[in-house]
N, C-alpha and C positions, 0 to 999 in steps of 0.2 A: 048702107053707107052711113058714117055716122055723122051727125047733123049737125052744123057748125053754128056755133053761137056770135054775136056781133058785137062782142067785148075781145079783151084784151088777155091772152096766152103769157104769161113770165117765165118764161123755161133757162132751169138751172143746171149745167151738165157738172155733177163733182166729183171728184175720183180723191176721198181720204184728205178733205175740205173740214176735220171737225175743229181748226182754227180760223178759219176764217165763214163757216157756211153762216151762225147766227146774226152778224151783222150783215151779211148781204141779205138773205131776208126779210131780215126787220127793214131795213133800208127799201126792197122791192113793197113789201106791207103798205110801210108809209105815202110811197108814190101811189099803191091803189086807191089808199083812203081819200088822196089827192082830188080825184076823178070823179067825176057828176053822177054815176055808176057804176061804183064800188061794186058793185055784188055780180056784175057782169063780167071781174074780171077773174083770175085765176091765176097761181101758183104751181108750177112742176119745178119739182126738182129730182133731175135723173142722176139717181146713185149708180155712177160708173163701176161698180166690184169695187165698193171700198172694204178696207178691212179694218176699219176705224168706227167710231160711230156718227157720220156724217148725217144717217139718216135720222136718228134718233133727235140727234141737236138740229134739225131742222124743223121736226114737226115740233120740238119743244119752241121753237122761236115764232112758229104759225102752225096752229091746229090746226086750220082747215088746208093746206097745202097739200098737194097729191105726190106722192114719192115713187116714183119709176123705174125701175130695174132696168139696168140696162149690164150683161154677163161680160160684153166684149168690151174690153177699155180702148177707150178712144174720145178725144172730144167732138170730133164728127159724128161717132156714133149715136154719143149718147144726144147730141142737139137733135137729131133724126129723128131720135126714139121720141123724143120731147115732142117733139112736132107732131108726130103722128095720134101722140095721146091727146095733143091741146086740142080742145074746143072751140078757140076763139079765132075770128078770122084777121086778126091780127097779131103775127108771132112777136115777141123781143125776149130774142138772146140774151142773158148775160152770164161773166164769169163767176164762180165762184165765191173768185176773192175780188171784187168788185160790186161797191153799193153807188146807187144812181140816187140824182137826187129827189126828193120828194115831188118838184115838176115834173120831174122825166118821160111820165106815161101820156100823162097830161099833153104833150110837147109831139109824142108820138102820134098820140090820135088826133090833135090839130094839122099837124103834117099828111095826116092819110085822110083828113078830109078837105084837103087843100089840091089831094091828087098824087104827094109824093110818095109812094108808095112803098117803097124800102130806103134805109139810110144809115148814118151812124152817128155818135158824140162822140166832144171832143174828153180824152183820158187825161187825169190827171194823176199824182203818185200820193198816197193814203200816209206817206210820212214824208215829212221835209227834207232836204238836202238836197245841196247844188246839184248833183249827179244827177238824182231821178227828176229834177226838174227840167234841165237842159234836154235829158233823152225824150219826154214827152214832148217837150218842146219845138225835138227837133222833129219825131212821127206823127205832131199833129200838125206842122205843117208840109210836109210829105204828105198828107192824106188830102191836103187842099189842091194836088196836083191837077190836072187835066188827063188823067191818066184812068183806065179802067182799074188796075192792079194796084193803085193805091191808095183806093174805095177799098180799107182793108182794117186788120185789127177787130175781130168781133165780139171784145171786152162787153161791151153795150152797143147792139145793134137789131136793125127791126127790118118786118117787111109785111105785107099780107099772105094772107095763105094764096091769094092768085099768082104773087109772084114766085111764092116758096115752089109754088106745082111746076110752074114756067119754068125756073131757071134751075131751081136745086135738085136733091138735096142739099147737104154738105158733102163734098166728097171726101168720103170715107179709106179711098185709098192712099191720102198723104198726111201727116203728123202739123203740117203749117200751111197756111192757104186754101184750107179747107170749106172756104167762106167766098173764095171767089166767085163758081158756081154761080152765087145768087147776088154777091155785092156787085162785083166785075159784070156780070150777067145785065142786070138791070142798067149798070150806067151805061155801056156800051149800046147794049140797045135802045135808050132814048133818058140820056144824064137829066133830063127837066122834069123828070119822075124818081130822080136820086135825092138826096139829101143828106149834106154834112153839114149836121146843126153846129155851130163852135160855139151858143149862146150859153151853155152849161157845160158841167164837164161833171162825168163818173168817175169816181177817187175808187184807183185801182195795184196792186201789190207790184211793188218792186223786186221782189224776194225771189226771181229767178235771175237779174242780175245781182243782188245785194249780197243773198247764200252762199255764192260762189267767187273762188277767185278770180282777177278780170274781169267779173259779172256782164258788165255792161261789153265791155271789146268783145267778149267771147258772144253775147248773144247777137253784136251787132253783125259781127260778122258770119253767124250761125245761119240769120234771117236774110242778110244778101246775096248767100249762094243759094238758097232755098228760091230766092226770085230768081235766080239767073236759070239756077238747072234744076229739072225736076225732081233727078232723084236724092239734091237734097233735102228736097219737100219729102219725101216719102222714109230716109235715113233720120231725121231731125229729131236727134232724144234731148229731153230733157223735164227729167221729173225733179225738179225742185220743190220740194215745200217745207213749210215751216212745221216744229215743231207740231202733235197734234196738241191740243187744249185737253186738257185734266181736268 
């Protein structure tokens, strides 16, 4: 069995992320430097089958980061994959297109020595306008619900590896909600062990509503019958991304 280290896992699941993988890096980098114990923590990032060069512009942006194959696309999957390779006994998920801020890790490991052992922050949108402001707006405060299911959104979210074995994995059989598993899991069974920090926030991409027309209608309404009925958690496409970087 392999032997768990008492630092800090940053696992990055990307599927054809080569515009947006370097600054979420540098971004993860900087919150390591943050930490009293830089060198205990660590970097994955699981290349979902890109056919881009995601992987390449990631070890360009942190040499010492560990790069991950992961063959089958999925973002359950590859969080899975991430988990299994990390080290540390404390995992934090984040997106792709998603950089936390230089506290972040800092924040996380004060939380997990407080006892809160998985949790999440609050999102904010990486470019301006009314729209993606309002939409955060309105799913970060949906997330402050009293509610197991909406301990959700796993742009930037953490837990330890006791809770990851307890509650998860990700579940790999549905495309959205994948994260319940272990967020839902956790607060349902004892919420004074959860945590929605709102003290900070990760600036994270608009660009699956923005890309598209109705952006925002079409997604809002894409992710409320995904909560209502399962199998549109398990139908739920949507590969939107941006250009890749040249």
């Amino acid at each position: 069995m392999k032997k768990r280290a008492a630092g800090v896992s940053v696992i990055i699941p990307a599927r054809n992320e080569a515009a947006q993988i370097a600054g979420t890096v540098q971004a993860a980098l900087a919150a390591i430097e943050a930490l009293d114990t830089p060198a205990s923590a660590e970097i994955i990032v699981v290349d979902n089958h890109s056919a881009d060069a995601t992987a390449d512009i990631a070890l360009a942006a942190a040499p010492d980061a560990r790069i991950v194959r992961c063959s089958t696309p999925g973002a359950a999957r590859a969080r899975n994959a991430g988990a299994t390779a990390a080290a540390g006994s404390i995992l934090v998920f984040i997106d792709a297109d998603t950089r936390i801020p230089s506290v972040g890790l800092r924040l996380v490991e004060e939380h997990v020595r407080a006892g809160r052992d998985a949790g999440i922050f609050r999102l904010e949108p990486q470019t301006p306008g009314l729209r993606a402001r309002c939409w955060w707006t309105f799913w970060n405060h949906v997330r402050r619900l009293p509610l197991a299911r909406a301990k959700a959104l796993p742009a930037f979210m953490f837990c330890t590896r006791g809770v990851f074995d307890r509650f998860g994995p990700f579940d790999e059989r549905v495309a959205v909600g994948e994260e319940w598993p272990i967020l839902a899991g956790r607060y349902r069974d004892d919420p004074t062990r959860f945590v929605y920090d709102r003290t900070i926030a990760a600036l994270t991409s608009g660009r699956r509503m923005d890309l598209q027309r109705l952006g925002y209608t079409r997604t809002y309404v894409k992710y409320g019958l995904a909560i209502l009925a399962h199998p549109a958690r398990v139908r739920y496409t949507d590969a939107i991304r941006e250009e890749p970087a040249t």
